[in-house]
DRENDO-1510 file (C-alpha; in Angstrom, 1 decimal, always signed):
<recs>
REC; n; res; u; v; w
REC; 1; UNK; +0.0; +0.0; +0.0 .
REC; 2; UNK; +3.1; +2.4; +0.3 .
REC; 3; UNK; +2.6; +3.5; -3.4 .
REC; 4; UNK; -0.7; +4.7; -2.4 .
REC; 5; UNK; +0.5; +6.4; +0.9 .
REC; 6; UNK; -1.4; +4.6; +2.9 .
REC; 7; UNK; -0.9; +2.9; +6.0 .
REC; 8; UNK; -2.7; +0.2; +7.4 .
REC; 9; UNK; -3.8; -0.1; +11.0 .
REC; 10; UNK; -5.4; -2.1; +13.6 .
REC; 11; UNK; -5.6; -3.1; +17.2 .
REC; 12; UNK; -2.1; -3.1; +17.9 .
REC; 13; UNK; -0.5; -0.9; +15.6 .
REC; 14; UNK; -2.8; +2.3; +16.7 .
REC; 15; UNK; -1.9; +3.6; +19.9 .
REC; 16; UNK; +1.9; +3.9; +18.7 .
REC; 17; UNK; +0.2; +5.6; +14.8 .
REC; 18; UNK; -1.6; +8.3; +16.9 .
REC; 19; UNK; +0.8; +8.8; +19.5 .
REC; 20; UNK; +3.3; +9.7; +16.6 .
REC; 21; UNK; +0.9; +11.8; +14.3 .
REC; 22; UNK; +2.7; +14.8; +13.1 .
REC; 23; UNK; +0.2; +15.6; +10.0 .
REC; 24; UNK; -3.7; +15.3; +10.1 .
REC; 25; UNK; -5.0; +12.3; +9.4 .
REC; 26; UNK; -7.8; +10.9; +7.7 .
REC; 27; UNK; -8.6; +7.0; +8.9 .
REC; 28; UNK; -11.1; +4.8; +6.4 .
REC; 29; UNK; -13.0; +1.9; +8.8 .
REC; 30; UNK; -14.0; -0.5; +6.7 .
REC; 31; UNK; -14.9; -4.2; +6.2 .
REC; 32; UNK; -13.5; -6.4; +3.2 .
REC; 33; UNK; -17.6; -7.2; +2.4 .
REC; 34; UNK; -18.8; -4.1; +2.1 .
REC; 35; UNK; -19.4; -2.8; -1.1 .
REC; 36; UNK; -20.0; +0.6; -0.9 .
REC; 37; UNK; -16.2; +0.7; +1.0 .
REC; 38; UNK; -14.9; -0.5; -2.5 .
REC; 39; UNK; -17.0; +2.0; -4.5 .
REC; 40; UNK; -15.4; +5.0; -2.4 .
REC; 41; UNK; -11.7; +3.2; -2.1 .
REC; 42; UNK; -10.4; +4.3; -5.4 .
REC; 43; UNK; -11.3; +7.8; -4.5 .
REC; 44; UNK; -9.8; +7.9; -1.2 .
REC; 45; UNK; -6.6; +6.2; -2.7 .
REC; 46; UNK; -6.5; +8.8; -5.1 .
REC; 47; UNK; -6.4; +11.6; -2.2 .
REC; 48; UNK; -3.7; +9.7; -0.5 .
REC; 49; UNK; -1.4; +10.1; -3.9 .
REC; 50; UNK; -3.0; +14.3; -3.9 .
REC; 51; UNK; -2.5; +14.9; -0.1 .
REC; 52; UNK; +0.5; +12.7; +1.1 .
REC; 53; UNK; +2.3; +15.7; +1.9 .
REC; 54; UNK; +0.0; +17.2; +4.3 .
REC; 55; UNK; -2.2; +14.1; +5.2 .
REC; 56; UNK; -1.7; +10.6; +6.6 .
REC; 57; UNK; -3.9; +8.5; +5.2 .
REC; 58; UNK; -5.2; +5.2; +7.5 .
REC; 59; UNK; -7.1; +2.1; +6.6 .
REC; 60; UNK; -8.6; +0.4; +9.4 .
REC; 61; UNK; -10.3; -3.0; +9.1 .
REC; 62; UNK; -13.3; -3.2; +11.1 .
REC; 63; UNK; -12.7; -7.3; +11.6 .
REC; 64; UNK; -9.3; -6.7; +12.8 .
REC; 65; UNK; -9.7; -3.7; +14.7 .
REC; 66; UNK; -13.0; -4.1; +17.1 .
REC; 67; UNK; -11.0; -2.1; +19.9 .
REC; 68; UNK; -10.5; +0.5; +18.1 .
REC; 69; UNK; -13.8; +0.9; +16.2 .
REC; 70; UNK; -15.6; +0.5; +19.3 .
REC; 71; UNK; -13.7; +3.5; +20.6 .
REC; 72; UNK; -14.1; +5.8; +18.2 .
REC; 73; UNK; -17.8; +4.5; +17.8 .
REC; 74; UNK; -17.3; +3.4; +14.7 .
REC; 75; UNK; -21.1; +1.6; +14.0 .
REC; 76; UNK; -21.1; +1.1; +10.1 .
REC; 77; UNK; -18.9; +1.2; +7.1 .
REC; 78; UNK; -17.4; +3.1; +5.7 .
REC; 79; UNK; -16.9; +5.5; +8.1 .
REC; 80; UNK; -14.4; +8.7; +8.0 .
REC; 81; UNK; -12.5; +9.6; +11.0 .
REC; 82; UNK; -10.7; +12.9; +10.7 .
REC; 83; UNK; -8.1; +13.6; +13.5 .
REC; 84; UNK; -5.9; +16.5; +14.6 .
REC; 85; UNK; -2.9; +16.0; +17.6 .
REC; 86; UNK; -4.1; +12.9; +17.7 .
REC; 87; UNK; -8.1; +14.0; +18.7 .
REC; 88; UNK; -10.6; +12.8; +16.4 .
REC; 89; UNK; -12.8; +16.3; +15.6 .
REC; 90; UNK; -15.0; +14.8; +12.4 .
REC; 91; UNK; -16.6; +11.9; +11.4 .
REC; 92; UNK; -18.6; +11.0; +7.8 .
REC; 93; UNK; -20.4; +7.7; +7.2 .
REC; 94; UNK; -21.5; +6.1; +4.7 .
REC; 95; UNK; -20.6; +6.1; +0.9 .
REC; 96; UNK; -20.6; +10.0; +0.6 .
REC; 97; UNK; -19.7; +11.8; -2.5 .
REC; 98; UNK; -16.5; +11.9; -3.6 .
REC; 99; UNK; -16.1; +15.7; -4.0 .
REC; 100; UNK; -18.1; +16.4; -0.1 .
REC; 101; UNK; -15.3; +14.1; +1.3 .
REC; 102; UNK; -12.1; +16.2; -0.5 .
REC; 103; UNK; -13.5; +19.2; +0.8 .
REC; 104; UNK; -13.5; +17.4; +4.1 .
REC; 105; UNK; -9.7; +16.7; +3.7 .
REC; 106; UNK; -9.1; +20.2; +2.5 .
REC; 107; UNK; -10.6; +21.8; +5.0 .
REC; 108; UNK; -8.7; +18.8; +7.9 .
REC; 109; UNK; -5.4; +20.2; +6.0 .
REC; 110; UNK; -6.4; +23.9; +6.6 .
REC; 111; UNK; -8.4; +24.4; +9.6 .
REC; 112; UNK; -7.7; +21.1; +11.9 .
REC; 113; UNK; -4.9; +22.8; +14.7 .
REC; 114; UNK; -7.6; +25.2; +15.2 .
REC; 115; UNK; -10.4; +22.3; +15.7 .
REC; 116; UNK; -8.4; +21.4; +18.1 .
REC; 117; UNK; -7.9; +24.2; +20.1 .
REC; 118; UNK; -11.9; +25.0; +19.7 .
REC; 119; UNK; -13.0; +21.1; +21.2 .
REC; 120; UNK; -12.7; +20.1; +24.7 .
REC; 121; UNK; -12.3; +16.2; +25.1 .
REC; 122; UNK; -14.8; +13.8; +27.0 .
REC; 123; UNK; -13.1; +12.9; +30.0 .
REC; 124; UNK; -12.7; +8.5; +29.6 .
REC; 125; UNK; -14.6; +7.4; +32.5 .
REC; 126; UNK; -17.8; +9.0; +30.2 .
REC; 127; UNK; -17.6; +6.3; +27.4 .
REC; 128; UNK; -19.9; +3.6; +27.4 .
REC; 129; UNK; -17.6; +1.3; +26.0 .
REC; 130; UNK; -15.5; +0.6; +29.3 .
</recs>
């Protein structure tokens, strides 16, 4: 997948990704069945290849990341995670258009520090999931 520029996460592997994050990032949950993740794929592939120098792009497999879907309350595919410093600060689900998620990228690239700075985090004894 390097010639795409994208990585590919799960369970293990993602508490040392985010920890290391230097650029925005834009993570793709998805599961190898579902059909509109392969309909969008070729798209978000194609952003990697645009973006690479100001966006990490992240493929997560659903199946072989329930930990970390369950955290970021992942609850269909695909799903969109945009993160800044490590925070997650959007979300799109679904097989959206093409052009709505690029302009979600763009804007990650251009306005995500100051996301950040505007969001204040759920403390972790909140979530449901523990």
């Amino acid at each position: 997948m390097a010639e795409n520029n994208i990585l590919e996460a799960n369970d293990s592997n993602w508490d040392e990704l985010i920890k290391n994050q230097e650029k925005p990032m834009v993570v793709m949950f998805y599961l190898p069945t579902c059909v509109h993740c392969k309909e969008i794929e070729p798209y978000f592939r194609d952003y990697s290849i645009e973006f690479h120098k100001s966006c990490t792009f992240v493929m997560m497999n659903g199946l072989d990341s329930p930990l970390t879907a369950r955290k970021y309350g992942v609850r269909g595919t695909p799903t969109f995670k945009f993160f800044c410093k490590g925070r997650a600060i959007k979300e799109q689900v679904g097989l959206v258009y093409p052009s709505i998620l690029r302009q979600s990228i763009e804007e990650l690239i251009k306005h995500g520090d100051e996301c950040v700075l505007h969001t204040s985090p759920m403390p972790d004894e909140v979530s449901p999931y523990e």
